[in-house]
C-alpha positions as CSV (number, residue, x, y, z in Angstrom):
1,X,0.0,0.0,0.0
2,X,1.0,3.2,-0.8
3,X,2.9,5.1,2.3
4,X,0.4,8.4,1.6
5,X,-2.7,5.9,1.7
6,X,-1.5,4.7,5.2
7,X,-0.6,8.1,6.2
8,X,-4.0,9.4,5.6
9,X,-5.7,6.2,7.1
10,X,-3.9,6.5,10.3
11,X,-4.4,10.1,10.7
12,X,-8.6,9.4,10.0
13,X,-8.8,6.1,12.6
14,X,-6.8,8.4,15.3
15,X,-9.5,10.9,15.0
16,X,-12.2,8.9,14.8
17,X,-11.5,7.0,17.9
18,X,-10.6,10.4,19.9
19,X,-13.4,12.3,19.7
20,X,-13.9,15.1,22.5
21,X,-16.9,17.3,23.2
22,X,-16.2,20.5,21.2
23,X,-17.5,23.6,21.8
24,X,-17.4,25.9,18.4
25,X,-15.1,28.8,19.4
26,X,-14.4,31.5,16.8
27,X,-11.2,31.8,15.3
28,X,-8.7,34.1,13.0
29,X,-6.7,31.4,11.8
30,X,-7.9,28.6,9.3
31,X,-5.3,25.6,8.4
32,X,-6.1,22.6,6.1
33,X,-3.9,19.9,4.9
34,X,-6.0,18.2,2.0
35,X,-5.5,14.9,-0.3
36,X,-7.7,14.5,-3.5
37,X,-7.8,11.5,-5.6
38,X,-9.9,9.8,-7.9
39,X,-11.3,6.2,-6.4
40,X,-10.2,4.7,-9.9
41,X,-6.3,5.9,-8.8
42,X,-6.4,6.7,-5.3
43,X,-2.7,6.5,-4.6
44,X,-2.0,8.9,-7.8
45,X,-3.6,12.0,-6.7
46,X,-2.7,15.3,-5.0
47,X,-2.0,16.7,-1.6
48,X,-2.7,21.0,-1.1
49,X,-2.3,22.9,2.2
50,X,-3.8,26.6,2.7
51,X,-3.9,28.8,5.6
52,X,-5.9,31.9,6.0
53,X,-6.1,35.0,8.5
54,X,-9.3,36.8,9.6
55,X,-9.2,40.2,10.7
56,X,-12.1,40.2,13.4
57,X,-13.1,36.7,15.2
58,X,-15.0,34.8,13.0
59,X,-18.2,32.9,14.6
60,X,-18.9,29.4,13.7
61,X,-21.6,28.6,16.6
62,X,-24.6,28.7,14.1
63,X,-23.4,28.6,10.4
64,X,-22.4,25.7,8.3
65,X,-19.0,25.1,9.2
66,X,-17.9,25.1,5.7
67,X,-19.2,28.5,4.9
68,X,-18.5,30.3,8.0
69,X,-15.6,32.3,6.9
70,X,-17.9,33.4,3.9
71,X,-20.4,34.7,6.5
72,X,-18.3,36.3,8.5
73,X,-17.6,39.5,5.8
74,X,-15.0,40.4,7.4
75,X,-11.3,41.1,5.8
76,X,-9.0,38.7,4.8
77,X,-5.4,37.1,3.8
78,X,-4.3,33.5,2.7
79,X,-2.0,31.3,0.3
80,X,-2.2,27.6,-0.5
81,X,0.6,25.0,-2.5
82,X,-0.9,22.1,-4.1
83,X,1.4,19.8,-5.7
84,X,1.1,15.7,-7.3
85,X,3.8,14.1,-10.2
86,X,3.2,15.9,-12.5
87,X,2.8,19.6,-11.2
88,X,2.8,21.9,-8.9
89,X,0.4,25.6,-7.8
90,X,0.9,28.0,-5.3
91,X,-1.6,31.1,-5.1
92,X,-1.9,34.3,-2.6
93,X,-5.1,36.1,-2.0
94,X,-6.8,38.7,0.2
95,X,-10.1,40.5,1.2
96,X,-10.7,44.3,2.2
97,X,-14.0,44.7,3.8
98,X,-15.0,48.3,4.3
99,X,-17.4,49.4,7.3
100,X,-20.3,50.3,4.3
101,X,-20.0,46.4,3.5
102,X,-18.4,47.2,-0.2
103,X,-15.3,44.6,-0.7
104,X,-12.2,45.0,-2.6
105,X,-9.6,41.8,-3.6
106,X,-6.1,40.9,-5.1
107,X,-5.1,37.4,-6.0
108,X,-2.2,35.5,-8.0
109,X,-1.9,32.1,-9.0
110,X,0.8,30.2,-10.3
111,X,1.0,27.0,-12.0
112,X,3.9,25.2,-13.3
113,X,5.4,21.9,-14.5
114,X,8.0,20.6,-17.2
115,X,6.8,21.7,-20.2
116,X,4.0,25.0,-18.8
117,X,4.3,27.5,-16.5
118,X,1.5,30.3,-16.6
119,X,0.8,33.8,-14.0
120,X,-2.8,34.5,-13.5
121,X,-3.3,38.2,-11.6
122,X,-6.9,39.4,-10.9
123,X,-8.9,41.9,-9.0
124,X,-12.0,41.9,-7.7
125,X,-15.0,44.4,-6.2
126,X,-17.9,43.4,-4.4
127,X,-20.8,44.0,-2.1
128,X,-23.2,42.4,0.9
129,X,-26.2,43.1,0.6
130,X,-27.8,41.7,3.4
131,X,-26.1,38.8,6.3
132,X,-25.9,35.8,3.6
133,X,-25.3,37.8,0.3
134,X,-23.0,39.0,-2.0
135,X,-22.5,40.5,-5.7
136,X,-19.3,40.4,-7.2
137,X,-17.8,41.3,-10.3
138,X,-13.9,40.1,-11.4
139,X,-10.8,41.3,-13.4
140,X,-8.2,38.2,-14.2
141,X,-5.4,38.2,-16.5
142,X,-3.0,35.3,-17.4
143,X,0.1,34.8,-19.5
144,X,1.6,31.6,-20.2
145,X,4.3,29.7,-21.8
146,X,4.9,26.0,-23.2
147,X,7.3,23.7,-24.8
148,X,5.2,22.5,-27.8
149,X,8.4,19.8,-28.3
150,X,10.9,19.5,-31.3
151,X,12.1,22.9,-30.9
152,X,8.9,24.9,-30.7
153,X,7.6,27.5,-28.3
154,X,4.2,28.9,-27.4
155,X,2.6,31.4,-25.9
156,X,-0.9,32.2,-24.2
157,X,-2.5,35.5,-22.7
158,X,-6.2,35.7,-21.2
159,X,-8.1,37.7,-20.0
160,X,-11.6,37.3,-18.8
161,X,-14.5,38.9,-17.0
162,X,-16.9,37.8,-14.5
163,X,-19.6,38.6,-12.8
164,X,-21.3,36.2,-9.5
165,X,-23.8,36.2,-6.8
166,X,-24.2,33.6,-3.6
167,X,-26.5,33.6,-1.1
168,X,-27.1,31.4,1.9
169,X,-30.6,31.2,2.8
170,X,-31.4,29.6,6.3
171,X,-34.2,27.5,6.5
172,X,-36.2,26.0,9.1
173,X,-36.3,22.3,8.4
174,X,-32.8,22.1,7.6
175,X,-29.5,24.5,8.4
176,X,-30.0,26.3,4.7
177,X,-29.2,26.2,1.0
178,X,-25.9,27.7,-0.4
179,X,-26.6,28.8,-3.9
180,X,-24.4,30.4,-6.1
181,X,-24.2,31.9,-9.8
182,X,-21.7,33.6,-12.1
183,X,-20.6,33.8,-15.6
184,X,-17.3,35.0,-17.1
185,X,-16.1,36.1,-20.5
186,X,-12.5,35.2,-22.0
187,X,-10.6,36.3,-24.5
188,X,-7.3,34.4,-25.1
189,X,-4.8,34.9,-27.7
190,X,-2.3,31.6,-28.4
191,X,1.2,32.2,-30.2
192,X,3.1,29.0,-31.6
193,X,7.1,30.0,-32.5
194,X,9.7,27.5,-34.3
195,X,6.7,25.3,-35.2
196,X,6.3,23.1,-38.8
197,X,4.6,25.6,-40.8
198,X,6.4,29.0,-38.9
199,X,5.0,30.9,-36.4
200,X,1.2,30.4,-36.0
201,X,-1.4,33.1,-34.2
202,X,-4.7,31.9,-32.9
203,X,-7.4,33.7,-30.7
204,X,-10.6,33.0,-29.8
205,X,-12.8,34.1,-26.9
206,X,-15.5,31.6,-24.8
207,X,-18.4,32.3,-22.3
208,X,-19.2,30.3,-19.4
209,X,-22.3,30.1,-16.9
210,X,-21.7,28.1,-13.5
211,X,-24.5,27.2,-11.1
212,X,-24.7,25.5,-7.7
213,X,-26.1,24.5,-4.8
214,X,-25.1,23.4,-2.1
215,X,-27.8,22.1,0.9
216,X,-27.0,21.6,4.6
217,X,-28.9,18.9,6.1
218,X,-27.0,19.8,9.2
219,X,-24.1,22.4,10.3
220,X,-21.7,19.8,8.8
221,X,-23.1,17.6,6.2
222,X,-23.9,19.1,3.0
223,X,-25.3,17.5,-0.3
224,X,-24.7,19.6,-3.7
225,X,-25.1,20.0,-7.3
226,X,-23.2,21.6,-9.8
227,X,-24.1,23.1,-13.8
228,X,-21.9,25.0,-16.0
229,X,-23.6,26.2,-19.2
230,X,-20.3,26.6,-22.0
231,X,-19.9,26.8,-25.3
232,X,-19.6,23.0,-26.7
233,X,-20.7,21.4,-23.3
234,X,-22.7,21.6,-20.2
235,X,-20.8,19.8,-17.7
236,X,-22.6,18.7,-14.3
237,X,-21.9,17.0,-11.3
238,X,-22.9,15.7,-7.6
239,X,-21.3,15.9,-4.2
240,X,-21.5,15.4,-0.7
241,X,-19.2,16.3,2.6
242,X,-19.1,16.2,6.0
243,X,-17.1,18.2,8.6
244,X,-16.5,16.3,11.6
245,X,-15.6,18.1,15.0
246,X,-12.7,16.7,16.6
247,X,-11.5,19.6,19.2
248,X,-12.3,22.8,19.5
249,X,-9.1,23.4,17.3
250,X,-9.2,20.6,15.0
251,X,-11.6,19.0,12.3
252,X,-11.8,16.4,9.8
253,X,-13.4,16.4,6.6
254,X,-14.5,14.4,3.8
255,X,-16.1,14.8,0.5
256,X,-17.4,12.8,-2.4
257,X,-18.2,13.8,-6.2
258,X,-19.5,12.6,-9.1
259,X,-19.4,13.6,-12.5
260,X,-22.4,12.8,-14.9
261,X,-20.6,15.2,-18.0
262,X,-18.3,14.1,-18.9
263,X,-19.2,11.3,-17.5
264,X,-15.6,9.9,-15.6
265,X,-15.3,6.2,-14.0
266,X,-15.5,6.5,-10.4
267,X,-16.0,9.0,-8.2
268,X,-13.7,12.4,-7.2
269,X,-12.3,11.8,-3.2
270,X,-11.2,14.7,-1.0
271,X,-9.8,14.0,3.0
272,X,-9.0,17.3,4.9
273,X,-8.0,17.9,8.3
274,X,-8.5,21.6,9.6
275,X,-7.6,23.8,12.2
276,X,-8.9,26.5,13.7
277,X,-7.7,29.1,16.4
C-alpha cells in the first residue's frame, strides 16, 4: 500500500476514535492539509495545504462550518501550495472589507510543471447586501508559456471577466441552502514559435455560466449540485461532505463527487484535516 494511503488512514482512525466534546469557538486562523484522488487511482492524486487569516473573530456557533468564513464579511489574507507528479500551484489572496459592506480583492496564482508554467493576476470588487449575500464582479489576466516539443515554443495571454452572486438562505427544516451563480467572459490569444509551418497566431474568446447549490442537512453535512452552461458542453456533477468536530481546534473532513458530464469512472475523493484558532 502506498505510504500516503496509510498516512491518511492512520491520521482518519486516530481521529475517529478520539473524539472530544467540542465547543465551536471563533477563530482568526484557518489551516487545512488536504489529499484529493480519484477512487479509480487513489494513490496517484494530489495533496494541497492553505492557511488563511481573519481580521475580526470569525463565529462558527450557528453557520455551516464550511461556509463560515464566507459569512463572516469580514477582511482577509491566505495562500495555499498544491502539488502531485506531475505539477505543482501556489496562489496568494486577500479580502478588504469596508465598514459600508463594499469589498475589494487581489489574487495571484501560479502554476507550473515541465513543459508550462502560466501567472494568472486578478482583482475583484464586491458587495453584501444583506447577512448571507454578496454581488461580485472580477478582473483576471493570465500569460503563459509551453514547450510544444521538437524545438517549438508557445505562448498564451487571457483575459476574462466575471460577474457572480451567492446567497445562503437559512431554512427551518434544515440548516440552509448555499446557492451560487456567475458567468465569465474570456478572451485568449495563443502564439506557436519555431513550429512546422512558422509561427502560427490563434485567438478565440469563450463564455461560461456556473450554477450551484449546495444544501446543509446539518451544520456539517452538506449534499450539492453543480451546472456550468459553456460553449460546446454543459458539464454537471454531484457531491457530498461532512465536517467532523474533533476539538475545538481541530476538524476532519471528507467529500465525495461525481461527475455525470463528462461522464468519468469512479468518483472524485477529497480527506481534509483543519484547524482553527
Amino acid at each position: 500500500m502506498d505510504k500516503r494511503l496509510i498516512s491518511i488512514a492512520v491520521v482518519f482512525g486516530l481521529l475517529s476514535t478520539n473524539t472530544f466534546a467540542a465547543t465551536d469557538k471563533a477563530y482568526q486562523h484557518d489551516v487545512n492539509i488536504n489529499y484529493g484522488a480519484s477512487s479509480e487511482a487513489f494513490s496517484d492524486g494530489g495533496w494541497s495545504a492553505d492557511y488563511r487569516y481573519y481580521s475580526t473573530p470569525v463565529s462558527q456557533d450557528s453557520a455551516p462550518y464550511a461556509i463560515s468564513g464566507f459569512l463572516a464579511q469580514t477582511s482577509n489574507i491566505g495562500g495555499n501550495y498544491s502539488f502531485n507528479d506531475d505539477l505543482d500551484s501556489y496562489a496568494v489572496n486577500g479580502e478588504y472589507v469596508f465598514a459600508s459592506k463594499w469589498f475589494v480583492g487581489a489574487n495571484y496564482f501560479n502554476l507550473d510543471n515541465d513543459f508550462y508554467n502560466a501567472n494568472t493576476y486578478g482583482i475583484n470588487l464586491g458587495y453584501y447586501f444583506n447577512a448571507t449575500s454578496a454581488v461580485y464582479a472580477s478582473y483576471s489576466s493570465s500569460d503563459g508559456d509551453y514547450d510544444a516539443g521538437f524545438g517549438s515554443k508557445g505562448n498564451s495571454d487571457n483575459d476574462a471577466f466575471g460577474i457572480g452572486i451567492r446567497s445562503f438562505i437559512p431554512l427551518q427544516s434544515i440548516a440552509g441552502i448555499d446557492l451560487q451563480a456567475n458567468i465569465y467572459y474570456s478572451q485568449s490569444d495563443n502564439t506557436l514559435t519555431n513550429g512546422p509551418n512558422g509561427q502560427y497566431n490563434n485567438s478565440n474568446n469563450s463564455t461560461i455560466v456556473n450554477l450551484t447549490a449546495d444544501w446543509y442537512m446539518t451544520r456539517a453535512w452538506s449534499i450539492g449540485a453543480n451546472y456550468s452552461i459553456q460553449d460546446d458542453k454543459d458539464p454537471y456533477s454531484i457531491n457530498t461532505a461532512y465536517h467532523w468536530r474533533i476539538t475545538d481546534l481541530i476538524s476532519a473532513r471528507a467529500g465525495i463527487a461525481k461527475s455525470f458530464e463528462p461522464d468519468w469512472d469512479g468518483v472524485d475523493i477529497s480527506l481534509s484535516l483543519n484547524g482553527r484558532f
